[in-house]
C-alpha positions as CSV (number, residue, x, y, z in Angstrom):
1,X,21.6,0.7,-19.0
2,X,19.2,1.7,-16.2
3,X,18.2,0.7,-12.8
4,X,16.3,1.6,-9.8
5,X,18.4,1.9,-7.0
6,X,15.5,2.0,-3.9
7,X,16.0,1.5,-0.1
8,X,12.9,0.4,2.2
9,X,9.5,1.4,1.2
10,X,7.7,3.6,4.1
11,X,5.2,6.6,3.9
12,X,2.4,4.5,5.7
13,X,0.8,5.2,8.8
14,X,-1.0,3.9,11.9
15,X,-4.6,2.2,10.3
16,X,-7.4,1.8,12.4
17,X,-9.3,-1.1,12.0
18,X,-12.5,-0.6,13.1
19,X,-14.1,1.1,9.8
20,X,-14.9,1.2,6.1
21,X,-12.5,4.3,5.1
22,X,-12.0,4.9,1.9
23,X,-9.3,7.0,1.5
24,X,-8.1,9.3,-1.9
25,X,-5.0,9.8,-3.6
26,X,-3.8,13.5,-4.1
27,X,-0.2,13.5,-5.5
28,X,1.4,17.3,-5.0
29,X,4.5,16.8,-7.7
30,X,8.2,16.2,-7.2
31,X,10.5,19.4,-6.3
32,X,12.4,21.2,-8.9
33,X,15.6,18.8,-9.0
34,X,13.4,15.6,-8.6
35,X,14.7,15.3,-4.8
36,X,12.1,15.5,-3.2
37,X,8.0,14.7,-3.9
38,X,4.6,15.3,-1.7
39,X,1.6,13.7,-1.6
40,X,-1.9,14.0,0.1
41,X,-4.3,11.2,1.6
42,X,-7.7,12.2,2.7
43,X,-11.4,11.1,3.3
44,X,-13.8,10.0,5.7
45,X,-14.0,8.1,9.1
46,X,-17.2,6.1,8.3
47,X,-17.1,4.5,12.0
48,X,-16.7,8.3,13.1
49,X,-17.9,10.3,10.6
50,X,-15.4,12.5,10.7
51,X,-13.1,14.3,7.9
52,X,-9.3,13.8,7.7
53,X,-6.3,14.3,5.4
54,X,-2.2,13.8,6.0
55,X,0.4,15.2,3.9
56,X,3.6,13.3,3.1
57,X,7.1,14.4,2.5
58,X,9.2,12.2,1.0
59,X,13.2,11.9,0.3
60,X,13.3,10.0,-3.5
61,X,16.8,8.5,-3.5
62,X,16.3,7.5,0.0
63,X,12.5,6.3,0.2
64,X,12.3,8.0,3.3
65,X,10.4,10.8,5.0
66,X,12.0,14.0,4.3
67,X,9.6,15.4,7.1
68,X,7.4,14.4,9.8
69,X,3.5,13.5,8.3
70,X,0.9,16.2,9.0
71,X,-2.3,15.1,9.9
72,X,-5.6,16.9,10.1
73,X,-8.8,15.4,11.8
74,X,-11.7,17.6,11.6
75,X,-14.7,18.4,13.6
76,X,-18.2,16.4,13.4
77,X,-19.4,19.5,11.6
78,X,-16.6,20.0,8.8
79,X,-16.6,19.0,5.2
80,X,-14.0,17.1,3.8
81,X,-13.1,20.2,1.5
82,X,-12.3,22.2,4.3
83,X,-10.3,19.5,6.1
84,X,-8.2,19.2,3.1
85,X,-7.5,22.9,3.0
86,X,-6.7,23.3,5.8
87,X,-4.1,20.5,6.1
88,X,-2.9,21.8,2.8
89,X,-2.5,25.6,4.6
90,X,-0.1,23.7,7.4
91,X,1.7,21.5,5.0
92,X,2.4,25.0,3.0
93,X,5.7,26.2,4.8
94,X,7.8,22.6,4.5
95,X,6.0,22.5,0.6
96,X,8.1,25.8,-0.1
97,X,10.6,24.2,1.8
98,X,11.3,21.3,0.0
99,X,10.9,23.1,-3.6
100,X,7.7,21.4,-4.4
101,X,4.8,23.7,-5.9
102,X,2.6,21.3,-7.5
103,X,3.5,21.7,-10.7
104,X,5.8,19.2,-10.9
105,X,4.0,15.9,-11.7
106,X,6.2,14.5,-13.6
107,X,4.6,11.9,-16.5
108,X,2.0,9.4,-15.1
109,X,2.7,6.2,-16.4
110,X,0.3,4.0,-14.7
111,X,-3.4,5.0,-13.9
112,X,-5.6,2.9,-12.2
113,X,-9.0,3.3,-10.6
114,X,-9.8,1.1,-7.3
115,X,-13.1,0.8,-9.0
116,X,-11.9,-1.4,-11.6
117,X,-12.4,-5.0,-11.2
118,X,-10.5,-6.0,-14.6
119,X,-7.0,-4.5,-13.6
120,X,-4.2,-6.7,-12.2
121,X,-3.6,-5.5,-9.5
122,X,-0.1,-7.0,-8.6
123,X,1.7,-6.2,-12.0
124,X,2.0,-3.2,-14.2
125,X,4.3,-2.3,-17.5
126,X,5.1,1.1,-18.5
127,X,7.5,3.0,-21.0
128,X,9.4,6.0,-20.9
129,X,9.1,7.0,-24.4
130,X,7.0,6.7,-27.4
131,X,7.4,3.9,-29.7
132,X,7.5,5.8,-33.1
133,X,9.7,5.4,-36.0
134,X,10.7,2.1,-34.9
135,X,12.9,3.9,-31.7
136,X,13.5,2.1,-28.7
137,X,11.3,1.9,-26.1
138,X,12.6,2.2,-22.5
139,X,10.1,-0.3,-21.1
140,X,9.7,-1.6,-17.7
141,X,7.3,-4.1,-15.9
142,X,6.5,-4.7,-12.4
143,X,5.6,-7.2,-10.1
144,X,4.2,-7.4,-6.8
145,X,4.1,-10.5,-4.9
146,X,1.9,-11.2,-1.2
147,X,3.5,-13.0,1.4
148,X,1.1,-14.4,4.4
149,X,2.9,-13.0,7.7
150,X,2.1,-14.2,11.3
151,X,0.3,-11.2,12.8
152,X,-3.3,-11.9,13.7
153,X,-5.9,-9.2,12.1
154,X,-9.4,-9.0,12.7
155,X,-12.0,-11.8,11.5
156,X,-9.4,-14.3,11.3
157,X,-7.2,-12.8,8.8
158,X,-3.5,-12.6,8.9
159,X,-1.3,-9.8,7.8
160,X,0.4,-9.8,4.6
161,X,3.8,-8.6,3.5
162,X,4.6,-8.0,-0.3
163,X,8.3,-8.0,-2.5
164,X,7.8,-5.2,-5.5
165,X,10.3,-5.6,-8.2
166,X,11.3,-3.8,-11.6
167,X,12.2,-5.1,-14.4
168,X,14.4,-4.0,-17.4
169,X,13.2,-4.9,-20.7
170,X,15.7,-4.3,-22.3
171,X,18.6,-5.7,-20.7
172,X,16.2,-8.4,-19.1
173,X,17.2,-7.5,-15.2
174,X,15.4,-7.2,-12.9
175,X,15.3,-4.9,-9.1
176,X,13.7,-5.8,-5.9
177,X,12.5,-2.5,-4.8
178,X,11.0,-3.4,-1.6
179,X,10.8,-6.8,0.2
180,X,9.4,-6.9,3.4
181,X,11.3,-8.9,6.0
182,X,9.1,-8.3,8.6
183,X,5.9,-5.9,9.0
184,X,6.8,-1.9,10.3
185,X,4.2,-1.8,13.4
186,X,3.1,1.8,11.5
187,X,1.6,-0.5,8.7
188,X,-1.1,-1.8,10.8
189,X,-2.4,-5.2,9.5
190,X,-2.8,-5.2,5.7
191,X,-4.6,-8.3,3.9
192,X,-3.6,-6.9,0.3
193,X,-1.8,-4.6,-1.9
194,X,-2.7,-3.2,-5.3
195,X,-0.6,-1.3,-7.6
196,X,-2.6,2.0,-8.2
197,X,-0.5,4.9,-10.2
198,X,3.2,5.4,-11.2
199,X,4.5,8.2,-11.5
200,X,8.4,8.8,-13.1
201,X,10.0,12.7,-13.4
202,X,12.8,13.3,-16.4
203,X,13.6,9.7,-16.9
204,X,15.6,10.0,-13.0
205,X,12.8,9.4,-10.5
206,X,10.1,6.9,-10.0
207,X,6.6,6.6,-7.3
208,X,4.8,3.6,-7.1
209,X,1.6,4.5,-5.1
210,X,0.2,1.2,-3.5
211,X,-3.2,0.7,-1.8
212,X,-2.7,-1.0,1.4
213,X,-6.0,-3.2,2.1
214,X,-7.3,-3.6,5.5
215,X,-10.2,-5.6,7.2
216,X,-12.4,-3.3,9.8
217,X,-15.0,-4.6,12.4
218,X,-17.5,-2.6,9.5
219,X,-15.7,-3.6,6.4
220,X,-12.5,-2.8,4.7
221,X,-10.6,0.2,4.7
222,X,-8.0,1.8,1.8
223,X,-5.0,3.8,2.5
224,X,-1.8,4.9,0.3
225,X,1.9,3.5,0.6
226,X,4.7,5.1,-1.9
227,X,7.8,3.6,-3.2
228,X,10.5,5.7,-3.9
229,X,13.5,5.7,-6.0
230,X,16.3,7.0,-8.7
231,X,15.3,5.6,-12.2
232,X,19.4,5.0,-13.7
C-alpha cells in the first residue's frame, strides 16, 4: 500500500498586486536520487514592463526550500530570453549542487494549459502504470478545496486558503497534503488556485504545481506554488 507522506506546502513568493503578470512554468527535473527537484518561473511585469525569472530549489520529503530562491529582474531594455539565461547562469552552481541536470523529469502525469476553460481546475486523477493485460492500475485522484480567509485584497476580494488531498484508489484512503491553517505573509493575497501539472519520479516522488490567482489594480496576475512529497 502507498501513501504520500507531505509536510507544509511553500515555494511561493512575495506577489505584487498592482499588475496583469502572467507568469510561466519551467520545471528543471528532480536530482538523481529523487531528493531534490528545481523549477523556474518567469515572464513579464505588465505594470513595469519589465523581464523577470526566479529559480526554486526544493527539499521533496520535506516540502521545503533546499535553497534560498534566486531572482532575476531585468532592465527596461532586456528580453525575457536573456533574463531567463541569465537567472539560469546564477542558479547553475547550487543546480550541480543539488544533483539536478535537467534531465530528470520524471513522468508527467497531469498536463494542463491555463488557457483551457473546460479543465477542472480543483481535481485531477492520474496513474502510475499502464492499464494493459488487465494489471492493476496504481491510480490516484486529487482534490483541492478553497477556503475564504479574512485578509482584505484589492477590489473587495478576500484571500483564499486551499486543503489538497490524495487519494488511494486502491485501498480507498485518502492524504491531506497541504491544509492551510492560516495564510504565509510570502503568499500575498490569492483569490484562487488551479491544479496545473503533476509530476511523479520512479513511483517515490510527487510535484503538484499549483497556479496561485491574484487580483491587480490592472487585472489578475499568475504565479507557481509546488507541493512536495514521498509517493509510499
Amino acid at each position: 500500500m502507498k501513501r504520500l507522506l507531505l509536510t507544509c506546502c511553500l515555494a511561493s513568493l512575495s506577489f505584487g498586486v498592482c499588475a496583469n503578470d502572467l507568469t510561466q512554468l519551467n520545471f528543471l527535473g528532480f536530482s538523481k536520487t529523487g531528493k531534490y527537484l528545481a523549477f523556474q518561473q518567469y515572464g513579464i511585469h505588465e505594470g513595469q514592463g519589465t523581464a523577470f525569472a526566479e529559480s526554486f530549489f526544493i527539499d521533496v520529503k520535506d516540502n521545503d526550500y533546499a535553497s534560498k530562491p534566486i531572482e532575476t529582474t531585468g532592465a527596461p531594455s532586456d528580453d525575457l530570453a536573456k533574463v531567463r539565461a541569465n537567472n539560469l547562469s546564477e542558479a547553475k552552481a547550487k543546480l550541480a549542487e543539488l544533483e539536478i541536470t535537467g534531465d530528470l523529469q520524471g513522468t508527467q502525469v497531469i498536463a494542463r494549459s491555463i488557457h483551457d476553460l473546460d479543465i477542472k481546475a480543483h481535481s485531477a486523477r492520474f496513474d502510475l502504470g499502464s492499464a494493459v493485460a488487465g494489471a492493476m492500475v496504481k491510480a490516484y485522484s486529487l482534490k483541492l478545496a478553497e477556503k475564504t480567509g479574512t485578509l482584505e485584497c484589492v477590489a473587495g476580494t478576500k484571500s483564499k486558503l486551499f486543503t489538497l488531498e490524495l487519494l488511494n484508489e486502491q485501498d480507498k484512503k485518502t492524504f491531506v497534503l497541504q491544509k492551510d491553517k492560516k495564510l504565509p505573509p510570502s503568499r500575498g493575497c490569492p483569490k484562487d488556485y488551479k491544479i496545473e501539472d503533476v509530476y511523479v519520479f520512479e513511483d517515490k516522488a510527487i510535484v503538484v504545481f499549483l497556479n496561485v490567482l491574484h487580483q491587480g489594480f490592472e487585472g489578475q496576475s499568475l504565479r507557481y506554488m509546488a507541493v512536495s512529497g514521498e509517493l509510499k
